[in-house]
DSSP file (Angstrom, degrees, kcal/mol; ACC not computed):
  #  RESIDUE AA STRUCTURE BP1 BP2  ACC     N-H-->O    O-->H-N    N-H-->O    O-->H-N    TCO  KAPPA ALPHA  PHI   PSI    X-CA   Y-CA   Z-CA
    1    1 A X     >        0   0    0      0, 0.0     4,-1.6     0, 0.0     5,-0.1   0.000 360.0 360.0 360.0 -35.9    0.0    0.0    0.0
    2    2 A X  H  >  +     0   0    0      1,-0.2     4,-2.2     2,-0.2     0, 0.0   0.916 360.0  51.0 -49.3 -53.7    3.0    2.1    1.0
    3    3 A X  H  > S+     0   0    0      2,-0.2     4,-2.3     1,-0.2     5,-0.3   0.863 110.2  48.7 -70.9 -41.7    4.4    1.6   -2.7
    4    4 A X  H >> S+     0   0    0      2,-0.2     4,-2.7     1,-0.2     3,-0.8   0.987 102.6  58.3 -48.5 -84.3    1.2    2.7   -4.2
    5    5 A X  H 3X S+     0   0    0     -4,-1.6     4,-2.6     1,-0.3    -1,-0.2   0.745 108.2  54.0  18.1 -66.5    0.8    5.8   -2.1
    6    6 A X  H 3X S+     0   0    0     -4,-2.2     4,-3.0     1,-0.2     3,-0.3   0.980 106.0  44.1 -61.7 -50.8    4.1    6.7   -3.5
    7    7 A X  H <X S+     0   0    0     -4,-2.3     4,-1.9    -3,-0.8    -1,-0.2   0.690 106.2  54.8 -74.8 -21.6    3.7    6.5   -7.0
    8    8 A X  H  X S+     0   0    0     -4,-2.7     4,-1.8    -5,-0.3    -1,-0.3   0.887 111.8  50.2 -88.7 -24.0    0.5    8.1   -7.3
    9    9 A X  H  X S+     0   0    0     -4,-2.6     4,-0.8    -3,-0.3    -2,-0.2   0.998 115.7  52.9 -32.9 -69.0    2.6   11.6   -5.1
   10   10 A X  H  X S+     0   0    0     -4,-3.0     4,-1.2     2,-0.3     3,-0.2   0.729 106.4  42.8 -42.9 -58.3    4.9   10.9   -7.8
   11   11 A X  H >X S+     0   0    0     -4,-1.9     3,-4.0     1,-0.3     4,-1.3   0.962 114.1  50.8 -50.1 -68.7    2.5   11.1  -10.5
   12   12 A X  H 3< S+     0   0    0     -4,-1.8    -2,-0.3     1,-0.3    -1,-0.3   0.571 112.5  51.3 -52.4 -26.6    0.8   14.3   -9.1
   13   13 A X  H 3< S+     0   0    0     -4,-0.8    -1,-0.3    -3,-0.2    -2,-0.2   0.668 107.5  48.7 -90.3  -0.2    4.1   15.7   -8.9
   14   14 A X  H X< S+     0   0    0     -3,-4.0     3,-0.8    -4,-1.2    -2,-0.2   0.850 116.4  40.4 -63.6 -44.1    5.0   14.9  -12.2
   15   15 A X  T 3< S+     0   0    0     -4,-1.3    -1,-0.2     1,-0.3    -2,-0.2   0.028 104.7  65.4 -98.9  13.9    1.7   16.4  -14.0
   16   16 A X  T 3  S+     0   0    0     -5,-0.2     2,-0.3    -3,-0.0    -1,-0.3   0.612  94.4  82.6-111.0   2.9    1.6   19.6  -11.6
   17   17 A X    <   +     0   0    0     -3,-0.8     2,-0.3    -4,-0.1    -4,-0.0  -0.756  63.8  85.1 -99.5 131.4    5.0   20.5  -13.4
   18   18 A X        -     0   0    0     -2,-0.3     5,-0.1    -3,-0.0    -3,-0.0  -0.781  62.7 -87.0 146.4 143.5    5.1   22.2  -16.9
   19   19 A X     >  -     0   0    0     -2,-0.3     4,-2.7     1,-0.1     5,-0.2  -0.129  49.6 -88.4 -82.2-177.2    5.1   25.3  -18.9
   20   20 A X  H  > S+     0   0    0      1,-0.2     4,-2.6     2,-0.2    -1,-0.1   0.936 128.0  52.9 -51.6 -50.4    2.4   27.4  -20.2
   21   21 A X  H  > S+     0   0    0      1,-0.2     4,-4.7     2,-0.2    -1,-0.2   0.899 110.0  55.4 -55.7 -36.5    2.1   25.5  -23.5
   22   22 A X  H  > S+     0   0    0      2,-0.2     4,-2.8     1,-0.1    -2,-0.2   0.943 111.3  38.4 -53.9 -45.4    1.8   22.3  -21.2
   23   23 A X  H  X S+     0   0    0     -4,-2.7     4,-2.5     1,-0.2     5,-0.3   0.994 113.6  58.3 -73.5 -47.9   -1.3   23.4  -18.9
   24   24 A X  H  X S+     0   0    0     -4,-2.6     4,-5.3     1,-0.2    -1,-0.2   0.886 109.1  42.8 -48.8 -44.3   -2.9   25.0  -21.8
   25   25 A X  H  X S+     0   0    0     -4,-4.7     4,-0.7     1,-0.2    -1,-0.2   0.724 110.8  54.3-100.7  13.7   -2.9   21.7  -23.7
   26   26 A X  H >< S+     0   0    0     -4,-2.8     3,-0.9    -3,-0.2     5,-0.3   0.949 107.9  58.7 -70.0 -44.5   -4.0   19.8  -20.6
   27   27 A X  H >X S+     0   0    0     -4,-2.5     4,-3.4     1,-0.3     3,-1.5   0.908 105.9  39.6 -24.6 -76.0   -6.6   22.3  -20.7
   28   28 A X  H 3X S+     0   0    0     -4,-5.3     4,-2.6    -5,-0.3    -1,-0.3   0.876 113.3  55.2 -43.8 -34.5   -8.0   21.6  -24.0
   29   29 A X  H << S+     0   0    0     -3,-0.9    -1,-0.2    -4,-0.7    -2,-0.2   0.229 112.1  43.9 -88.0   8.0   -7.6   17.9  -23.6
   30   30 A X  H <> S+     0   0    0     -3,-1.5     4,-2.5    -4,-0.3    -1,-0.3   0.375 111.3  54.0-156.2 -47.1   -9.7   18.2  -20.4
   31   31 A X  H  X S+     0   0    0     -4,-3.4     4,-1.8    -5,-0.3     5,-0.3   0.958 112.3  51.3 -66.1 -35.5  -12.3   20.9  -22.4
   32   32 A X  H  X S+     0   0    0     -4,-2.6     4,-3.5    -5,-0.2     5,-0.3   0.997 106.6  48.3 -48.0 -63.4  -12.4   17.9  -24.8
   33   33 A X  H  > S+     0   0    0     -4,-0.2     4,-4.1     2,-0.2     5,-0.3   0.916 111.1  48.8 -39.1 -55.0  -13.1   15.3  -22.1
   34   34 A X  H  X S+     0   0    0     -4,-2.5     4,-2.8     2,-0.2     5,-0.3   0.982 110.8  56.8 -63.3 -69.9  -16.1   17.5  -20.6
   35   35 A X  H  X S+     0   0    0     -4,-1.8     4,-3.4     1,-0.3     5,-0.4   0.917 112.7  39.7   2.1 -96.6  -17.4   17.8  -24.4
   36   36 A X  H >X S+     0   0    0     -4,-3.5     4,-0.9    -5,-0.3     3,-0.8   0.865 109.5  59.8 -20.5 -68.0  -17.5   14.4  -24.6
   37   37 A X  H 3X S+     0   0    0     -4,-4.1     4,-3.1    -5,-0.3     3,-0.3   0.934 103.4  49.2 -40.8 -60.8  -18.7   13.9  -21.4
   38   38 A X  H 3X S+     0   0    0     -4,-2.8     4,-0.9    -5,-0.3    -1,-0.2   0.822 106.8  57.0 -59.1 -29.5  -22.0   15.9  -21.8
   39   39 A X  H <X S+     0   0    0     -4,-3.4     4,-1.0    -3,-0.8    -1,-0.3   0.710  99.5  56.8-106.6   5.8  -22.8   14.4  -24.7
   40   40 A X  H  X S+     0   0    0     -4,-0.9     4,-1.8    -5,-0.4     5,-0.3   0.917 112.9  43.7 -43.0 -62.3  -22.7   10.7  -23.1
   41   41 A X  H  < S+     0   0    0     -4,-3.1     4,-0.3     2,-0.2    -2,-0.2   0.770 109.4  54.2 -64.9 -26.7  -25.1   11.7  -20.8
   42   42 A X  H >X S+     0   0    0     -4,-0.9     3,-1.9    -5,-0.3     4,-0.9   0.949 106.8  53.0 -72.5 -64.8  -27.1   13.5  -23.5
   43   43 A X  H 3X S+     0   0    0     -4,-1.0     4,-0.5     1,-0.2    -2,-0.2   0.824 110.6  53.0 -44.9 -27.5  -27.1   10.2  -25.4
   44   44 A X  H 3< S+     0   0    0     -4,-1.8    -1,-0.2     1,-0.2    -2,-0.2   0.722 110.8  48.7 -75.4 -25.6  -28.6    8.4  -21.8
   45   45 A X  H <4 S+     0   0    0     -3,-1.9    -2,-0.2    -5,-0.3    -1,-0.2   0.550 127.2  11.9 -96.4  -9.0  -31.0   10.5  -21.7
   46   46 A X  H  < S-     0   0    0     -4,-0.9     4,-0.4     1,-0.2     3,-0.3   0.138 103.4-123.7-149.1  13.0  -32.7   10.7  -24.9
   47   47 A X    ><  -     0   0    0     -4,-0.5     3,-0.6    -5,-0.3    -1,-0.2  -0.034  41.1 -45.4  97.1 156.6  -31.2    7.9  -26.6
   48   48 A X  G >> S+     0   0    0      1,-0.2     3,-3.2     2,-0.1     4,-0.6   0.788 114.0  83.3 -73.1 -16.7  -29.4    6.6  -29.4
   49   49 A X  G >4 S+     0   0    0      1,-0.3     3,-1.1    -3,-0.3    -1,-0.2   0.875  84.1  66.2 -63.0 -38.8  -32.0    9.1  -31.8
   50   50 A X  G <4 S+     0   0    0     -3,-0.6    -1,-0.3    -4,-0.4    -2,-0.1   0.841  89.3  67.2 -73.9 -14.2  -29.4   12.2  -30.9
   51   51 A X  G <4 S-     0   0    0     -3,-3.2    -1,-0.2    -4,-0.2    -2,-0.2   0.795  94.6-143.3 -51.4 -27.2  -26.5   10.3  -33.0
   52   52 A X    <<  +     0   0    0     -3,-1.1     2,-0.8    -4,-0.6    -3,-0.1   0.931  42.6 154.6  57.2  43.6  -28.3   10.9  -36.1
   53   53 A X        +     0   0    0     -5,-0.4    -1,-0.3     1,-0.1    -2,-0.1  -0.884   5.8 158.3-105.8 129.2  -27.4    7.8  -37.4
   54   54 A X        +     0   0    0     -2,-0.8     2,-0.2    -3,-0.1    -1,-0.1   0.515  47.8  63.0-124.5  -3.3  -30.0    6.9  -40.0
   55   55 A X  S >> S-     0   0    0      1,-0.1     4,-1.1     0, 0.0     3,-0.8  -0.831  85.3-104.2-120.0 154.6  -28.3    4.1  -42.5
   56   56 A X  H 3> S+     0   0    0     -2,-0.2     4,-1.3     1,-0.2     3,-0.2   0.814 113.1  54.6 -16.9 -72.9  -27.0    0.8  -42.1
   57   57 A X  H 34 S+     0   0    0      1,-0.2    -1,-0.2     2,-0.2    -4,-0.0   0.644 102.6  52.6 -60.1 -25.0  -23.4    1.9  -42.3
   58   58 A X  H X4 S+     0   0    0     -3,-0.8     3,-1.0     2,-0.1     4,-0.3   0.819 114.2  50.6 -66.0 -32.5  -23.3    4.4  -39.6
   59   59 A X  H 3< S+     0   0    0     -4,-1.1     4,-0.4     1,-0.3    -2,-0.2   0.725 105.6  50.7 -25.3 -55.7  -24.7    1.8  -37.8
   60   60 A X  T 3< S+     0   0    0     -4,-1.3    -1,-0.3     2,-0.2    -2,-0.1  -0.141 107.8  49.4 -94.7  27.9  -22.6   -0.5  -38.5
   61   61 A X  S <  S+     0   0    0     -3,-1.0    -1,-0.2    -5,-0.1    -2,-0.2   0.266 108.5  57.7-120.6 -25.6  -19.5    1.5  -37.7
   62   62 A X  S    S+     0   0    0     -4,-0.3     3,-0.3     1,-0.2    -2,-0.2   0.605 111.1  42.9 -98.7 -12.3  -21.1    2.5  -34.1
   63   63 A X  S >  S+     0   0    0     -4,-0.4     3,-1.0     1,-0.2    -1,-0.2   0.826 107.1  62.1-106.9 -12.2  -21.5   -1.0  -33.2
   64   64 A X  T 3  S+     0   0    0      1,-0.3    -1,-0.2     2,-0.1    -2,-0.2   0.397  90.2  64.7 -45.9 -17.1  -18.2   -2.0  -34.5
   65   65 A X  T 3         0   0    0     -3,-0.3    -1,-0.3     1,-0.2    -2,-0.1   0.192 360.0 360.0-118.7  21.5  -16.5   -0.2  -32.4
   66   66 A X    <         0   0    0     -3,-1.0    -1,-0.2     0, 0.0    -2,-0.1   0.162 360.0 360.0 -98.3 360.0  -17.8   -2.2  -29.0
């Protein structure tokens, strides 16, 4: 448990370290992530009907990928 402990300090003091350009494009990558997020939930809530997949092949692209 000890060892664990460490390595996740470790991590967090790896990732709080970085220049401007670094937080900015954790930033984006993190605006991405929310993005994303919101529309998961959107898609739980109302359904697969908000993909707007209406042919076979989108279909068959969205389940492919499971």
């Amino acid at each position: 448990m000890k060892n664990i402990w460490h390595f996740y300090m470790g991590t967090l003091v790896l990732i709080s370290k970085g220049s401007k350009a670094y937080y900015c494009w954790v930033l984006f990558l993190l605006g991405l992530m929310a993005i994303g997020a919101v529309a998961y939930v959107q898609q739980l809530n109302e359904g697969l009907i908000v993909t707007n997949m209406r042919d076979q092949v989108s279909w068959g692209f969205y389940i492919s990928n499971f």
